[in-house]
Structures are given as structure tokens and as C-alpha cells.
N, C-alpha and C positions, 0 to 999 in steps of 0.2 A: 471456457471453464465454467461449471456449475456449479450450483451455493452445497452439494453433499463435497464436490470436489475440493472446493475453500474451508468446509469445514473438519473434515478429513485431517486433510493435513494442516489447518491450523490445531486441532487439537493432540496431534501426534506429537507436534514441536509443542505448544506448552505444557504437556503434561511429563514432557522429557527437561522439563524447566527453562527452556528458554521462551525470555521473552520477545514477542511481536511487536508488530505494528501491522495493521493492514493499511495500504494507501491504494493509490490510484485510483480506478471506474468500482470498485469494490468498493473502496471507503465510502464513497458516496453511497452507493445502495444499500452500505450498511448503517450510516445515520440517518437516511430516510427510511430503514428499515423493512424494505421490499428490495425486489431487484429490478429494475427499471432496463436495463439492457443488455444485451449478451456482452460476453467481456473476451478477449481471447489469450489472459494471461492474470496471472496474480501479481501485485505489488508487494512487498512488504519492506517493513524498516528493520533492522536488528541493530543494536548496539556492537560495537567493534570485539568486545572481547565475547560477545557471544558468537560471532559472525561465525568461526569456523564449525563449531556445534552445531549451528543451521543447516550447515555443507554438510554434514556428518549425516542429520537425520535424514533432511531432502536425499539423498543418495541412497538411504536404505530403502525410500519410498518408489526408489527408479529414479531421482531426477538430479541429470550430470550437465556438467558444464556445458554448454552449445555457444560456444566465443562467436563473439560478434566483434565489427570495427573496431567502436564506440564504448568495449569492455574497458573499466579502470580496476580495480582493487577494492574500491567502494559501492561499485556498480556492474551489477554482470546478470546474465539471463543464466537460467537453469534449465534445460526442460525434461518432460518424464511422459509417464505413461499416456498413448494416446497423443504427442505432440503438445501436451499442455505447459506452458509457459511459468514461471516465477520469477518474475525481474529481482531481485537484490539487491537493496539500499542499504549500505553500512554508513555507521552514525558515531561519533564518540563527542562529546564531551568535555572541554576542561573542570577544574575545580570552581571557577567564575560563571559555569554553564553556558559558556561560549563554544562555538561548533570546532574543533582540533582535529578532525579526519573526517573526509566524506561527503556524503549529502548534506546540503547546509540545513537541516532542520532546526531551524529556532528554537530553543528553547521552552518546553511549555507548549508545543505543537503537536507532541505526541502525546496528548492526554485527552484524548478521544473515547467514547466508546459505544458503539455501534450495535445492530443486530442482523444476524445471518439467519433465515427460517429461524429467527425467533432464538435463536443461539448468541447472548452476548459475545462481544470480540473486543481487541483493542484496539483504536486506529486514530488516524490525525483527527485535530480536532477541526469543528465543522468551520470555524471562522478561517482556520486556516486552513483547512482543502479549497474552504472558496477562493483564497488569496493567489494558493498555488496554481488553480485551475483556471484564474483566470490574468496570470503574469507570460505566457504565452502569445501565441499565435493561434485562433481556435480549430480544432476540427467538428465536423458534426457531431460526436462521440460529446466534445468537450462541450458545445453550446448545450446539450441538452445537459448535460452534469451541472452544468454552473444555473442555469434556470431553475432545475429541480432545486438545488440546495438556495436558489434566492426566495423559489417559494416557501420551502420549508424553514427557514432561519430569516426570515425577514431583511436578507440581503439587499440590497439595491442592487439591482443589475446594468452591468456596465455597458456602456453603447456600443462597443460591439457585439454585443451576445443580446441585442432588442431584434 
């Protein structure tokens, strides 16, 4: 996917009012603010009760469900024009701001904000995509993501990612 394609349809979806998140290899190149590697799909986070509205507009833009195994309710791939990808995090919230459906995003993780060619965005924030990126198992994809953002954020980089 390319940064006209991430920016497309991020701003299709918030100018229809729902709110984003971008995560994944995307977040990253968005708080370093270039794009450092080819991506082959988009992440994003949505709040539960926006989630079906997301469904809604993705679908106008071409992009339907494509089930995988590993689909849940909170998590599911989209794909659309061209084979391109939109993985699907849904998020909610109690009143304590404790995580009650979903992706376990902490609290205060989603308060990122990034740049696409230079086009703000909203996405995790950088302490916590390092967290996230590197509580895994790494791929190459992922050692260069968590080096970039150690450079950049003055992260210490964790011994397996030296």
C-alpha cells in the first residue's frame, strides 16, 4: 500500500467523522515521518461503536471482508482495490478507561500523532508502538521498525533487535 493510498482513505473515513487510529509498519513511518518501507496492508484502530461506520465507508471505497482463520469481531482483514489490505482493530473502553472489548490498547496509547507526505494523522503513540513492536517474536519488517523508532525517540534497543 502507498502513502496517496493511506491517505485517501484515511481521509474519506475522518471526514465522514469517524475516528482513526493508524498503527502497525504505517504508525511507524508516520512518527518518523517519512516512509522507511513498503507496507502490504494498513492497520488501523477504531473505537467499537464507530467500528460499523468504518465497515460502511471501507465498503464504499471497494473494501470487503476477505475472513481469515484468525478473524474475531475485534479483529478482521478487509481488502479492496488492487489486493490492498486494512487489518481492523476494534477498541472500547470502560468508564475507568480500562480495555472491555477488543484489542487491548492501554489507555492513553492512542494519543499519537504522525505524518503521512507531510499530511497529519492520528496514530499510537511512539512509546507505545515501541512497546508493541517489540513484545513479540521479531520479523525483519519489525527489527528495522523498532531501530528506526529507537533512533528516533531515544529508545534503548532491546537485545534482540542489536
Amino acid at each position: 500500500m502507498q502513502a496517496h493510498d493511506v491517505l485517501s482513505l484515511y481521509r474519506a473515513v475522518t471526514e465522514a467523522g469517524v475516528a482513526i487510529w493508524i498503527d502497525g509498519g504505517w504508525c511507524v513511518d508516520a512518527l518518523l515521518g517519512r516512509q522507511t518501507r513498503d507496507h502490504s496492508d494498513l492497520d488501523l484502530a477504531v473505537q467499537r461503536d464507530q467500528a460499523d461506520r468504518l465497515r460502511e465507508i471501507l465498503a464504499t471505497l471497494g473494501y470487503l471482508p476477505d475472513p481469515k482463520p484468525d478473524d474475531t469481531l475485534w479483529n478482521y482483514v478487509l481488502t479492496g482495490p488492487d489486493s490492498r489490505s486494512v487489518d481492523i482493530h476494534v477498541v472500547e473502553y470502560d468508564s475507568a478507561g480500562a480495555v472491555s472489548y477488543g484489542i487491548p490498547y492501554p489507555f492513553g496509547s492512542l494519543t499519537g500523532t504522525g505524518h503521512i507526505d507531510g499530511t497529519p494523522v492520528a496514530c499510537v503513540d511512539p512509546e507505545w508502538m515501541f512497546r508493541f513492536k517489540t513484545s513479540y517474536p521479531p520479523e525483519d519488517k519489525d527489527r528495522h521498525d523498532v531501530a528506526a523508532l529507537a533512533a528516533a525517540f531515544g529508545f534503548p534497543l532491546p537485545e534482540p533487535y542489536r
